[in-house]
Kinemage of the C-alpha trace (Angstrom):
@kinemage 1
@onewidth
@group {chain A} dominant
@subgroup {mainchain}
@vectorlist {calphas} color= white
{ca unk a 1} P 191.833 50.716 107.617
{ca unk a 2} L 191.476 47.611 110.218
{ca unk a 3} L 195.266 46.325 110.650
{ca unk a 4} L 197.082 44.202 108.369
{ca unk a 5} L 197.354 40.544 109.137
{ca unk a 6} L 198.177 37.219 107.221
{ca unk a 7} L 196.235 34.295 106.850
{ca unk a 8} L 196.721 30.706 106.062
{ca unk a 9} L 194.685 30.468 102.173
{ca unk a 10} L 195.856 27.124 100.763
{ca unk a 11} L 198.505 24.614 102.675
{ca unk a 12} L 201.382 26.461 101.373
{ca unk a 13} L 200.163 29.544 100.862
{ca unk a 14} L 199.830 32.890 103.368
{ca unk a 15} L 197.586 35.690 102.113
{ca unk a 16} L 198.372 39.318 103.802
{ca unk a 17} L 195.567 41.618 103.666
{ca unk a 18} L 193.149 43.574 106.046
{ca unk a 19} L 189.655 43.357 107.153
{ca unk a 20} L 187.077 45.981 105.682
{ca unk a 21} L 184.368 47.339 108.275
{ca unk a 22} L 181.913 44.837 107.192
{ca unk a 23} L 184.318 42.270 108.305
{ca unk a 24} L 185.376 40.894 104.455
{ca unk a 25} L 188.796 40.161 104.393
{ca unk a 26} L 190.556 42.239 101.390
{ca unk a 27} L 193.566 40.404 99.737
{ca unk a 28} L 196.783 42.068 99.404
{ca unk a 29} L 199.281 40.024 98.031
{ca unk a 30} L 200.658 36.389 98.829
{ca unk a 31} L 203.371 34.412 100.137
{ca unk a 32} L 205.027 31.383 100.361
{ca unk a 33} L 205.738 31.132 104.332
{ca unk a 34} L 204.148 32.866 107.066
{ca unk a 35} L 207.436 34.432 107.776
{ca unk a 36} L 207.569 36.258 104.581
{ca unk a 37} L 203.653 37.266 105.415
{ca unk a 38} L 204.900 38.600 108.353
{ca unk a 39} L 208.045 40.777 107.171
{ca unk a 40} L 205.797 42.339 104.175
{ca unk a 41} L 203.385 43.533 106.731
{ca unk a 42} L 205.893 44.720 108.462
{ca unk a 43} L 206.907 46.802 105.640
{ca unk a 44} L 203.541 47.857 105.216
{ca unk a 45} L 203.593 49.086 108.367
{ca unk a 46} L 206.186 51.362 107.603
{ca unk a 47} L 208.964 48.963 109.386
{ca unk a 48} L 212.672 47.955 108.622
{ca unk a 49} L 213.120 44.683 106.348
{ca unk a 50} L 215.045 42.408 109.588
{ca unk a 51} L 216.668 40.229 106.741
{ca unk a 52} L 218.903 43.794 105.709
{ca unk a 53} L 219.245 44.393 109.424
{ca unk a 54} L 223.187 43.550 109.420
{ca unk a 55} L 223.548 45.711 106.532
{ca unk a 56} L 222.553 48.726 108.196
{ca unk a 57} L 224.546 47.685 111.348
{ca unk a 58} L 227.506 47.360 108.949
{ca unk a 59} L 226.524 50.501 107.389
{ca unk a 60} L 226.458 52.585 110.764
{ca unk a 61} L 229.538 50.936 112.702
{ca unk a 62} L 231.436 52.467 109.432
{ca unk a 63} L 230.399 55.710 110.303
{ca unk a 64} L 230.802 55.319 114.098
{ca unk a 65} L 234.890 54.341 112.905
{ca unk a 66} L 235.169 56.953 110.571
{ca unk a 67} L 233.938 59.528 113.217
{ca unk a 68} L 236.255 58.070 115.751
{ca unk a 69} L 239.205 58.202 112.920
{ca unk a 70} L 237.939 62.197 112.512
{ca unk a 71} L 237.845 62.566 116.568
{ca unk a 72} L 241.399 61.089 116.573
{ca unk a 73} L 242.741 63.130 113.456
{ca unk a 74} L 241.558 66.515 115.330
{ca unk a 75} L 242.729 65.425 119.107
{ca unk a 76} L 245.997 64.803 117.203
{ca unk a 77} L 246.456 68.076 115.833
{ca unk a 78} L 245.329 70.186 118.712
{ca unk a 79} L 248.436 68.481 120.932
{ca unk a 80} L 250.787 69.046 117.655
């Protein structure tokens, strides 16, 4: 399959979909700015959703604290 891309299909209206080997653009779904074109296809590609980007960074800075926290806990008891 060709890559995906969006396309501008009525004034407010962006249409993400691919083109065939004939060169006949196939529809996939549509959106209401080109930015939300642009983050499906990114998804379609197989790529991170950017707008839950600080909830993963949140999610792994917890774990980064909580390994520091274990590092700590086990340097602690060693000198004990």
């Amino acid at each position: 399959m060709s890559d995906w891309v969006y396309i501008r299909t009525e004034p407010q209206l962006w249409t993400v979909g691919h083109y065939d080997g004939d060169g006949k653009f196939r529809p996939e779904s549509d959106h209401g700015s080109p930015e939300e074109a642009a983050a499906h296809i990114r998804r379609l590609n197989g790529g991170a959703d950017e707008s839950k980007a600080d909830d993963y960074l949140s999610d792994i800075l917890a774990v980064i604290r909580d390994i520091r926290d274990d590092l700590r806990a086990i340097r602690n008891a060693m000198e004990a």
